[in-house]
Every structure is written in C-alpha cells, then in structure tokens.
C-alpha positions as CSV (number, residue, x, y, z in Angstrom):
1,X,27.6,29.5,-8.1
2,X,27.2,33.0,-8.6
3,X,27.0,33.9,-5.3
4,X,29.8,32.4,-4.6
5,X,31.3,34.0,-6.8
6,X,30.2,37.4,-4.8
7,X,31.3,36.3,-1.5
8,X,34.5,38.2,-1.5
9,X,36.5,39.7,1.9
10,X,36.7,43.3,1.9
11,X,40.0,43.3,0.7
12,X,38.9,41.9,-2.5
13,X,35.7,44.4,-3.4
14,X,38.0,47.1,-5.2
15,X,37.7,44.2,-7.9
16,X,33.6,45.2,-8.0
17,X,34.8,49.2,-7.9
18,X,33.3,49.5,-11.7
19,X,30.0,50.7,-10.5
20,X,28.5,49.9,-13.7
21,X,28.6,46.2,-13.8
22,X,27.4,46.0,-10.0
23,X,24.5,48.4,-11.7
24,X,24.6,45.8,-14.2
25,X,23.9,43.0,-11.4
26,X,21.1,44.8,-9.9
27,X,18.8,44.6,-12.7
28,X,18.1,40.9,-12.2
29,X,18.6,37.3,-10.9
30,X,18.4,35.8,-14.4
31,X,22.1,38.2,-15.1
32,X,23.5,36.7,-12.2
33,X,23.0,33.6,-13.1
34,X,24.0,33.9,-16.5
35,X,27.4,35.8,-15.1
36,X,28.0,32.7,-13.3
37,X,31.0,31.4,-16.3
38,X,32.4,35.2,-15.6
39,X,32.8,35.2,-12.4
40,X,33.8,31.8,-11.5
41,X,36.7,32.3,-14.8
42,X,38.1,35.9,-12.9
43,X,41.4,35.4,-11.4
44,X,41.0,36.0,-8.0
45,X,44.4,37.3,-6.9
46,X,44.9,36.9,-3.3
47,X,47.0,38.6,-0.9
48,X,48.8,37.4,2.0
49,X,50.1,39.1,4.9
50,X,52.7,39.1,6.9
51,X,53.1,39.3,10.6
52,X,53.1,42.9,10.8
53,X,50.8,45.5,10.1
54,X,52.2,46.1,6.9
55,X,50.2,45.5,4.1
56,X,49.2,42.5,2.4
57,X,51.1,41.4,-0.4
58,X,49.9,39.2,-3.2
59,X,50.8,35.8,-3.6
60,X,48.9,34.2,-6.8
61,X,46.2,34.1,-8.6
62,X,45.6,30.0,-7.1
63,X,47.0,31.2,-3.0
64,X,45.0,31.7,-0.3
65,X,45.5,34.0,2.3
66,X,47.8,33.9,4.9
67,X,46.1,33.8,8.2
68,X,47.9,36.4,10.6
69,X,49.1,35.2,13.7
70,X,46.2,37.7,15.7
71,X,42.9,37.0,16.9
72,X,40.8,40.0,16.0
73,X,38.2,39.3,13.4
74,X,36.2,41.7,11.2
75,X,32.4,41.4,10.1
76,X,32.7,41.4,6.0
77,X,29.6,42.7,4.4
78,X,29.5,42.9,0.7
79,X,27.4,45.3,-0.9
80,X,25.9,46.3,-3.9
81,X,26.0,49.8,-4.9
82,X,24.1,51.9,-7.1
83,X,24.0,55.7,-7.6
84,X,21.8,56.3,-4.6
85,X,21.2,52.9,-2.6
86,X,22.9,50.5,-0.8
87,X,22.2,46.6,-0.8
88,X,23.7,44.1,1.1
89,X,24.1,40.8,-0.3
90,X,25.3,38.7,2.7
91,X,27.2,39.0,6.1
92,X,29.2,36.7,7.1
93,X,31.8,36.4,9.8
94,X,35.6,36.4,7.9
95,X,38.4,34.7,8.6
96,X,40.8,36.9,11.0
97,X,42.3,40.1,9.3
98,X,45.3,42.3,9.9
99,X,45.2,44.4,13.2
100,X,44.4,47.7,11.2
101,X,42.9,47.2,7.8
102,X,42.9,50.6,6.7
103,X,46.4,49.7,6.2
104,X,45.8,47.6,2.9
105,X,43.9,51.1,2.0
106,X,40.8,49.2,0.8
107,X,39.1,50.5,4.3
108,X,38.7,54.2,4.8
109,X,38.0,55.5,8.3
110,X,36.1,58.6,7.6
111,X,34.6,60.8,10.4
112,X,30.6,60.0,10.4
113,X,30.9,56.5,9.0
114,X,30.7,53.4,11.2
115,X,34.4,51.6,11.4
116,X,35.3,49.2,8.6
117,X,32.8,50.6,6.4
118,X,33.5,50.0,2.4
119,X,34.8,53.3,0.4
120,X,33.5,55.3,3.3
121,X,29.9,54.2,2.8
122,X,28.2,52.8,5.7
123,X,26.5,49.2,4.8
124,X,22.7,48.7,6.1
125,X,22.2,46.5,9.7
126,X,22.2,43.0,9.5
127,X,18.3,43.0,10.3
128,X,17.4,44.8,7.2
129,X,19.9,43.5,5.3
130,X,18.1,40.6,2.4
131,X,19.6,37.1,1.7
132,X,19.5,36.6,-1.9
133,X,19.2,33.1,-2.3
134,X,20.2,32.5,-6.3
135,X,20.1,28.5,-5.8
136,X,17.5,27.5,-3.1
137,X,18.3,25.0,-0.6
138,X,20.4,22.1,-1.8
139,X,18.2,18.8,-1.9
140,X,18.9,16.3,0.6
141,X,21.4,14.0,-0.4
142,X,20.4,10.4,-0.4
143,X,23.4,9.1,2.0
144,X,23.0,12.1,4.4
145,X,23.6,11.6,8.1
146,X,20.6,12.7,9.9
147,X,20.2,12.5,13.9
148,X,18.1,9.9,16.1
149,X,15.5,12.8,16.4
150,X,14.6,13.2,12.9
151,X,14.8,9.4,12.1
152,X,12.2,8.9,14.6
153,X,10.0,11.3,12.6
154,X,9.9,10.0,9.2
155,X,6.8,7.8,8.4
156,X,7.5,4.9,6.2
157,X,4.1,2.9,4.7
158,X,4.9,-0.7,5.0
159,X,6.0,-2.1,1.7
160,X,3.7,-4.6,-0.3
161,X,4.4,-7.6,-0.6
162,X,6.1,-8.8,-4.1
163,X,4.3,-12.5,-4.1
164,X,1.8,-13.9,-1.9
165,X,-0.6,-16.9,-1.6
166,X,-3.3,-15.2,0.3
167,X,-4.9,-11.5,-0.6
168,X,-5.6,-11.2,3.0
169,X,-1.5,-9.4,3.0
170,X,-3.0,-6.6,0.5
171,X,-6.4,-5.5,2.2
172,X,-4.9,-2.4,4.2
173,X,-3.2,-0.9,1.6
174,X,-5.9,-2.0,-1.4
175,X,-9.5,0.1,-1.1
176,X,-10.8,-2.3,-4.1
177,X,-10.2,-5.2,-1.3
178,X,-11.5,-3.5,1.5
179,X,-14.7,-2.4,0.0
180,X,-15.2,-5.5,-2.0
181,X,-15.3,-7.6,1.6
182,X,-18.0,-5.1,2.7
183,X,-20.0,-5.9,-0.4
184,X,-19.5,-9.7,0.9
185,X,-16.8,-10.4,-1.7
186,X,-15.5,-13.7,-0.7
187,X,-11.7,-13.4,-1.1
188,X,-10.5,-16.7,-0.3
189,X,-12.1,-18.3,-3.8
190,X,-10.8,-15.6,-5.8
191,X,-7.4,-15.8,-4.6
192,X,-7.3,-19.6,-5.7
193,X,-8.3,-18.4,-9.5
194,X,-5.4,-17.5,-11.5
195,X,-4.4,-13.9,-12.4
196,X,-7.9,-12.8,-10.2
197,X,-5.9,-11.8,-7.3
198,X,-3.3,-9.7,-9.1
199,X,-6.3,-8.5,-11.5
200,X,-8.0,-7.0,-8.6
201,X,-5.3,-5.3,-6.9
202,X,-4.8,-3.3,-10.1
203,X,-8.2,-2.0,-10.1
204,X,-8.7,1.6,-8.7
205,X,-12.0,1.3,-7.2
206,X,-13.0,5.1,-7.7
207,X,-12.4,4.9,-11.0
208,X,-13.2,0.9,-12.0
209,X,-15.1,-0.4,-9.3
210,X,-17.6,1.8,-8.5
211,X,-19.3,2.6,-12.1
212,X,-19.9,-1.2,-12.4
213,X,-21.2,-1.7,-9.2
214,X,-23.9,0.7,-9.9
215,X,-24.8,0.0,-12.9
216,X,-25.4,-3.7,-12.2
217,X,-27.7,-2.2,-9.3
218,X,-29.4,-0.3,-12.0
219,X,-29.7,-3.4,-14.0
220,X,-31.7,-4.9,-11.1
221,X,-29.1,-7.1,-8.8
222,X,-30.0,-6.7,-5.1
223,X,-27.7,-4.9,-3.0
224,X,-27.4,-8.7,-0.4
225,X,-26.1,-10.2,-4.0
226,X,-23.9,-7.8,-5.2
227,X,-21.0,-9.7,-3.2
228,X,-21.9,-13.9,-4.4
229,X,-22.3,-12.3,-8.2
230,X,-18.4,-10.6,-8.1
231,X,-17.4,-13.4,-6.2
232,X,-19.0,-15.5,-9.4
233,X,-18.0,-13.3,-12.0
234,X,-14.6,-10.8,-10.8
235,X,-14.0,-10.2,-14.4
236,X,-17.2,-8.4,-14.6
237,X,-14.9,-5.6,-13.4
238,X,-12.8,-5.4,-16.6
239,X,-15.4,-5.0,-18.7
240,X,-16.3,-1.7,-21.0
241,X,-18.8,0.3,-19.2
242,X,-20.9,1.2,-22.7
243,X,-20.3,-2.5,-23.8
244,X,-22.1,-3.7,-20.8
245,X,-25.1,-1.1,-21.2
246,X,-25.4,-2.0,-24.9
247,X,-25.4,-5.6,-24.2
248,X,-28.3,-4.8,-21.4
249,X,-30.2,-2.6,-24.5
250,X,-30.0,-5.5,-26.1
251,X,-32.1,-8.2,-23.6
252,X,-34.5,-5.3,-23.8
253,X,-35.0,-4.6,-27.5
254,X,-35.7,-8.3,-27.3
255,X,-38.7,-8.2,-25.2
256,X,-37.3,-9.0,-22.2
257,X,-39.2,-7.2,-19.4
258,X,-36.7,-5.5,-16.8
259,X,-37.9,-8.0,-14.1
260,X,-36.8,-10.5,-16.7
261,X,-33.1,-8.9,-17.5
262,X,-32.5,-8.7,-13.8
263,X,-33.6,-12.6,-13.2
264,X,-30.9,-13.3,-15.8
265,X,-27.9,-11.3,-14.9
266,X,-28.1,-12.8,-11.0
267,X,-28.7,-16.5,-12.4
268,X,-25.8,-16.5,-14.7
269,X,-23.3,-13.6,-13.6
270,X,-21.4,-14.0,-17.1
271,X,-24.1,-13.2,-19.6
272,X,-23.6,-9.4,-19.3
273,X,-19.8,-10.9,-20.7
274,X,-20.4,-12.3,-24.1
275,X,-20.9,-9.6,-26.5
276,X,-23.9,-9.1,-28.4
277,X,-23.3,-11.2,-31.2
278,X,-23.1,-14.2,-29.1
279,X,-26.2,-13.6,-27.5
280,X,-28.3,-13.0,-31.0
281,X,-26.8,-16.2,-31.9
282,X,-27.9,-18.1,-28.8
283,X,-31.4,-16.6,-29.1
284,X,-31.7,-17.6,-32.7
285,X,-30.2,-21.5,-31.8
286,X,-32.8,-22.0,-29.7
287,X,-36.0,-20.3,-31.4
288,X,-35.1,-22.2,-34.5
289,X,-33.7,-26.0,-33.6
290,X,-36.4,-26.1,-30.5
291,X,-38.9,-24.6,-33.2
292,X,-40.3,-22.5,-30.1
293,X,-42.4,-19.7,-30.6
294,X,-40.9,-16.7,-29.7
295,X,-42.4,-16.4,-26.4
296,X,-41.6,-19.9,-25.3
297,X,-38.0,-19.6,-25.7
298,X,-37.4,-15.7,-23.7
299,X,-39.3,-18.2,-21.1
300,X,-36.8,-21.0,-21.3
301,X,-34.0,-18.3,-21.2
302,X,-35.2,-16.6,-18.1
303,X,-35.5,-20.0,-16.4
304,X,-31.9,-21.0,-17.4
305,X,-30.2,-18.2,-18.8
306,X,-26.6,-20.2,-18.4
307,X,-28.4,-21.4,-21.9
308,X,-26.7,-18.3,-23.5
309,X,-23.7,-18.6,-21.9
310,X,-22.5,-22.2,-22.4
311,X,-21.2,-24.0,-25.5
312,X,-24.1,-24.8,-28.3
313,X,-22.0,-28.6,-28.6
314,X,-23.2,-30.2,-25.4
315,X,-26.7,-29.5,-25.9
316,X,-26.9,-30.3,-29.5
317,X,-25.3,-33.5,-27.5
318,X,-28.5,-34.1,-25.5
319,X,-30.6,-33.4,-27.9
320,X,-29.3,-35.8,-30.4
321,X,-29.4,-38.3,-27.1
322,X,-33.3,-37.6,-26.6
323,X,-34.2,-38.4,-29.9
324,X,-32.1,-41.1,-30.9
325,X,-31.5,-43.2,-28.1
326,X,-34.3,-42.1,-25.8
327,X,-36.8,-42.8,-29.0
328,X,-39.3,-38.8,-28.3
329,X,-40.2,-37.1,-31.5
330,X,-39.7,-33.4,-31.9
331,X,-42.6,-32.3,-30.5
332,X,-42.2,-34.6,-27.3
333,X,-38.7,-33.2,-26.9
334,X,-39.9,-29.3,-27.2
335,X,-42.7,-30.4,-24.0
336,X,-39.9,-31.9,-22.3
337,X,-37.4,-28.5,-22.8
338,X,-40.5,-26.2,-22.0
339,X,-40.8,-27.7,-18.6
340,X,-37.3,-29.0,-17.7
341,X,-34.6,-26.6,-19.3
342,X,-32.3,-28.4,-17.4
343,X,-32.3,-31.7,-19.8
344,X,-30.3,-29.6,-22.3
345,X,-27.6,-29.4,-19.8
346,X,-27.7,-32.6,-17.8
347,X,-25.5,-35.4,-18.3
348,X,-25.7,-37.6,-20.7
349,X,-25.6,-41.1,-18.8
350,X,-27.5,-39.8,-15.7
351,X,-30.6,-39.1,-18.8
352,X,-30.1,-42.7,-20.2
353,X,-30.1,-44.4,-16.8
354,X,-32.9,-42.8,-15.6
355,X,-34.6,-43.2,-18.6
356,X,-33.9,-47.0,-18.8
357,X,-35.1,-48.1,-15.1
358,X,-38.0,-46.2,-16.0
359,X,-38.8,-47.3,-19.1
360,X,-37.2,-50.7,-19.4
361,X,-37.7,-52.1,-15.8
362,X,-40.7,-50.2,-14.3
363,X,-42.5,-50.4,-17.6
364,X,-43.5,-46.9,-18.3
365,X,-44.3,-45.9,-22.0
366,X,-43.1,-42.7,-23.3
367,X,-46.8,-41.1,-23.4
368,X,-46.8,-41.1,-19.6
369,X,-43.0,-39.5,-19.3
370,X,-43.5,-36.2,-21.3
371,X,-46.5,-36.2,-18.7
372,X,-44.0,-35.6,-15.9
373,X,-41.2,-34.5,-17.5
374,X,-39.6,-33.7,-13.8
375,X,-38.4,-37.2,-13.2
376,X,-35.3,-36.4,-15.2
377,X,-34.2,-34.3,-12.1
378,X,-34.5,-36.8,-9.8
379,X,-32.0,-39.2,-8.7
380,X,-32.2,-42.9,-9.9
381,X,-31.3,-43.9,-6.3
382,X,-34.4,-42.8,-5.1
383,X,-36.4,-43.9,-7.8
384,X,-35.3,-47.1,-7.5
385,X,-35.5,-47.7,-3.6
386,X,-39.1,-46.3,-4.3
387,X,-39.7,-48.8,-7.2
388,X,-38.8,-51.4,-4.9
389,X,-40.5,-51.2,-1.8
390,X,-43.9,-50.7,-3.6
391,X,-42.9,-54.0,-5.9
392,X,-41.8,-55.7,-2.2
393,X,-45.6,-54.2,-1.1
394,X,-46.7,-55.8,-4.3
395,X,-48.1,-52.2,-5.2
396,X,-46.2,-51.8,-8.4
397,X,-49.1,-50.6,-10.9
398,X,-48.1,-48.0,-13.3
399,X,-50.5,-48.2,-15.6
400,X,-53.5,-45.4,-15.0
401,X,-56.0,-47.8,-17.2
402,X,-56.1,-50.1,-13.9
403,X,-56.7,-49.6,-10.2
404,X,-54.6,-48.7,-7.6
405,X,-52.5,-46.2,-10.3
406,X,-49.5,-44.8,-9.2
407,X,-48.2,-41.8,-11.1
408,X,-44.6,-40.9,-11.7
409,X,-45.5,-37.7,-9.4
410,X,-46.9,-39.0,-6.6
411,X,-43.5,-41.9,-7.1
412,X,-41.1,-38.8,-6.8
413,X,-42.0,-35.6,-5.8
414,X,-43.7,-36.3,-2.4
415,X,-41.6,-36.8,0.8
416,X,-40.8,-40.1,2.2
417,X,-43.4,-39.8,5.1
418,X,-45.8,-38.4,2.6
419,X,-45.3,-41.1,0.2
420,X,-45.3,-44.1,2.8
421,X,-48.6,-42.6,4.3
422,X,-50.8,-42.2,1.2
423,X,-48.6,-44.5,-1.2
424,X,-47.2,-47.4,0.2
425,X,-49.6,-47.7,3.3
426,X,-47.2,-48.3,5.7
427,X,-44.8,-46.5,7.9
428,X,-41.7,-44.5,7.5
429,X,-40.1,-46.9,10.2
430,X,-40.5,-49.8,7.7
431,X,-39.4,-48.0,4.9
432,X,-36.3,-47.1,6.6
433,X,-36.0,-50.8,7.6
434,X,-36.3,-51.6,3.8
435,X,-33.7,-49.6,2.4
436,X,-31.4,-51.1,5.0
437,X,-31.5,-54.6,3.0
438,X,-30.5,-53.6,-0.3
C-alpha cells in the first residue's frame, strides 16, 4: 500500500531528499494512491551493520537489515516536507539502531534541534502529529479469532425454519402472522391449504396487507369478521388493489345499494376474486334463463351471492332436474328460485327424495308445493317421522278442501313441542316414544 510504501527507517529517507516529489505527495490522497505501483517497484536497498559503530553497509536490494547486537532503540518519524512546513506521516517505534546514528551521516546533530532529528529539522510531537489513514480499517476477516468477551456480545436472530408443518414456528419473526392472529385469523386451517402458508409468509404486511384490509372495511366488512373472511378467502391478499376497487364499481353501477355490496362480499368472500367479466356473465345467466326481472334477480344475488361464484353446470343441473323429473313449469320454477335460492345449489337426490315422499307417498300436488317452497330445505328424516306419527294419529289430511287441514308449514317449520301441541294433540313424551319404534 502506499503507506507502506512510506514507512521507511531514518536511514532510508535520503531516498525522499527530492523535495519536489514529497511536494508532489502533499497535494493529495488520490496521488498517493495512484503512486502506489511506484513506490512498491523502487528498490529498497538496505544496509546492514556491523557490530561496531561503523557505518552501515549495504547488502541488497532483497536484504534486510542486520539487527546490531545493542539494545538502544530510536523513535523513527517520517516526515513530509515542504518549503515552509513540516508533516508527520506516522511514528512508530523501529527496530534497534546502531549506538550513534549520526555515524551513517543520515542524522545531523545540530545545536537547537532535538536529537535524532531528520536533516536538522525538528519533526512535530506525537500529539499533533496526523495519522493519514490511505486504506481504512481492514474488514474483519470471516475466520478471525475473536475473544470470549466479544463472542458474548454479538446478537444472532434465530434462523427460520427451512420446512415446517405448523406456521405457529414463523409467528415471531412474520408481522403478517402476528397481526393476522389479532384480526382473528385462524392459522391452523390455513396452514393445512397448500402453498397458503408459504403464500403468507411472503407478504409484507405494510405494504400488502394493510391496503386490503382497509379497503374491504371500506367496502363494508365489520371489523369482528375481518378475521373468518381471510381465514375463508387468504388469497384475497394477492389480489390487485385497483382490480378489486373496479370490481366493487362494478356491483354498484349495477344497482346494488352499498348495504347490498357489503352483504355480498361477507357471504361469499371470493366474489371480490373473479374479475368483472365473470360477474356480467353470471348476472346476465340468471336475468335471462330465470327470465327474472331485473330487480328479482340483484334480490336472489344478495340472498346467495355464492350464485356468482360457482360453476353455471350444476345449476343448469338442477334446473333441468325441476322441470323434467320434478314435472314445475317455468313459471313454478322462477316462485320456487325467488323464495329458496338454495334449490339451485342443493343436491340433486336430496331434491328428488324429498320431492317423492312428498308428492308420491303423502299425496301432495304440485299447486300446494310452490305454496311452501321451504320444504326443500328440510330434511326428509323429519318429514317423514312427522308424516308418520300423524298417519299413526290417523290425522294425515293434506288436502285444505277438507277439515282438519294440515299445511306443509305447520308439518315442518314449527318445533316438535309446538307441533305435538297444536298438531298432533298429544305430547312431546309420546312423540319421543314414537320415533323410538321405527
């Protein structure tokens, strides 16, 4: 380096006697630098001394000197000189020196000068004497030795994990985790999703989290549901901030009263998902194969609004099923979709059961089902253990033309106390008996 290449004892320096390349030096670190290749390619002819005091002698340009058998040592100090100052680079203590240096006659004693003083020129203390430091300190190298003391002090954050089962190993160091499971997140069913656990522990949450959060607050999803709806929908993280405001636009350029949009997006967390597109094309499905007005079907959506999120094939399925092996016309199929959306989605075989035992065993027409629509909600084991004990009453009568009529509502929808007071006429006791025989 090149101050290194400075360093030199004092029996070296009359090398640096041309005052105009120490001027040279003086002008700035960027020359020293660059005089690095110079300085490090000059011979440096070194002189070795004998026993005596008589003066050193050279001994090759590669040699070393030749440490004298005497244990007085002399403080080098090599200087820079200019035409009227004096700068010392460094001070050092030297490897021991010949009893009297002025003998090499480098050294001149001169009355009023300070012994061992350079060409007669007294160099400055050692306290106001500047380190130029050409290099900065040396960076620590990775194998280093270092003592107990400072081994102690370094702080090490505990490495992640590479592959776990459970996100619960991620939560100190993740900020997405920990305030996810503030919002109520539940952690344990996302973890058993694939690719959602290592989705979320990419997310920054300053940067993806938060936005998304408040904009479905703006949207209208309560602060106690913010935590079931991620835990529903994660990916709703992922998605484009403007696509998600466009696709909320949307719902609202389509009539759909802000009360409305909010009803949606916390009944079915993945509407806000499908771009907008899919949603004109559910709307339009519906408004034209239902041939509902246009009011009628933003009702149906906001009473089921998984309607635009599921495949079109399972309810064209179920419609198909209504009118061809059920036997309701179109317009008995729109009542029956008006008051239970759900048909659309239900399964196939628990609609032909139910409608079977109703129609086929308890002997009610199709007039008086559209009339109570509801009974394809129920469950056929509780029509039929219903059905029964009135026929085991010998109460059976379904037909409103003759007394004692029992309608499908007062047959489903009422409790079993209820129903055994005011329907069967008999106790809950024997009802309970009853279901025990079949």
């Amino acid at each position: 380096m090149a101050l290194g290449g400075l360093h030199l004892c004092k029996r070296c320096c009359f090398f640096l006697g041309v005052r105009k390349l120490c001027s040279d030096l003086q002008q700035s670190a960027r020359f020293l630098h660059s005089a690095n290749a110079q300085f490090s390619s000059v011979p440096q002819i070194t002189f070795a001394a004998s026993s005596t005091r008589g003066p050193a002698r050279p001994v090759g340009i590669t040699g070393r000197f030749h440490k004298p058998p005497q244990t007085e040592t002399w403080k080098l100090t090599v200087c820079q000189y200019s035409d009227t100052t004096v700068v010392t680079l460094a001070s050092r203590e030297s490897q021991p020196l010949p009893a009297d240096p002025a003998q090499t006659g480098l050294i001149s004693k001169q009355p009023g000068h300070p012994e061992g003083s350079l060409f007669g020129t007294p160099p400055l203390p050692d306290s106001q004497a500047p380190l130029l430091d050409l290099d900065g300190s040396p960076p620590l190298a990775p194998f280093e030795e270092i003592s107990e003391e400072e081994a102690v002090q370094i702080h090490a954050e505990p490495a992640l994990p590479a592959a776990s089962v459970s996100l619960g190993d991620y939560v100190d160091q993740s900020e997405t985790l920990q305030q996810l499971l503030k919002l109520g997140v539940n952690l344990s069913k996302l973890e058993q999703r694939p690719n959602v656990g290592s989705m979320l522990l990419r997310l920054d949450f300053q940067a993806d989290v938060k936005d998304r959060l408040l904009f479905l607050k703006d949207v209208g999803v309560e602060d106690s549901r913010l935590g079931a709806f991620i835990t529903r929908n994660p990916f709703i993280l992922t998605e484009g901030l403007e696509n998600l405001r466009a696709r909320s636009a949307y719902l609202r350029s389509k009539k759909f009263s802000r009360v409305s949009v909010a009803t949606m997006v916390s009944k079915a967390p993945y509407l806000l998902n499908f771009s907008i597109e899919r949603l004109d094309n559910r709307l339009n499905f519906y408004q034209q194969t239902l041939g509902l007005s246009t009011e009628k079907t933003r009702n149906l959506l906001v009473r089921l609004p998984g309607l635009l999120c599921r495949s079109l094939e399972p309810v064209k399925e179920n419609l198909k099923v209504c009118e061809l092996e059920l036997g309701f016309r179109p317009n008995e199929i729109q009542h029956i979709v008006t008051a239970v959306p759900k048909v659309l989605t239900a399964n196939k075989k628990k609609l032909t059961e139910i409608f079977n035992y109703i129609h086929n065993t308890m002997g009610i027409p199709h007039s008086l089902i559209i009339k109570f629509p509801q009974v394809f909600n129920s469950r056929l084991l509780r029509i039929k253990e219903r059905h029964l004990f009135l026929r085991y009453l010998e109460m059976a009568q379904y037909d409103p033309a003759k007394p004692n009529y029992i309608s499908l509502h007062c047959l489903i929808s009422l409790p079993d106390r209820v129903f055994c007071s005011d329907v069967a006429k008999a106790t809950l006791e024997d009802f309970e008996l009853f279901q025990k025989t079949l």
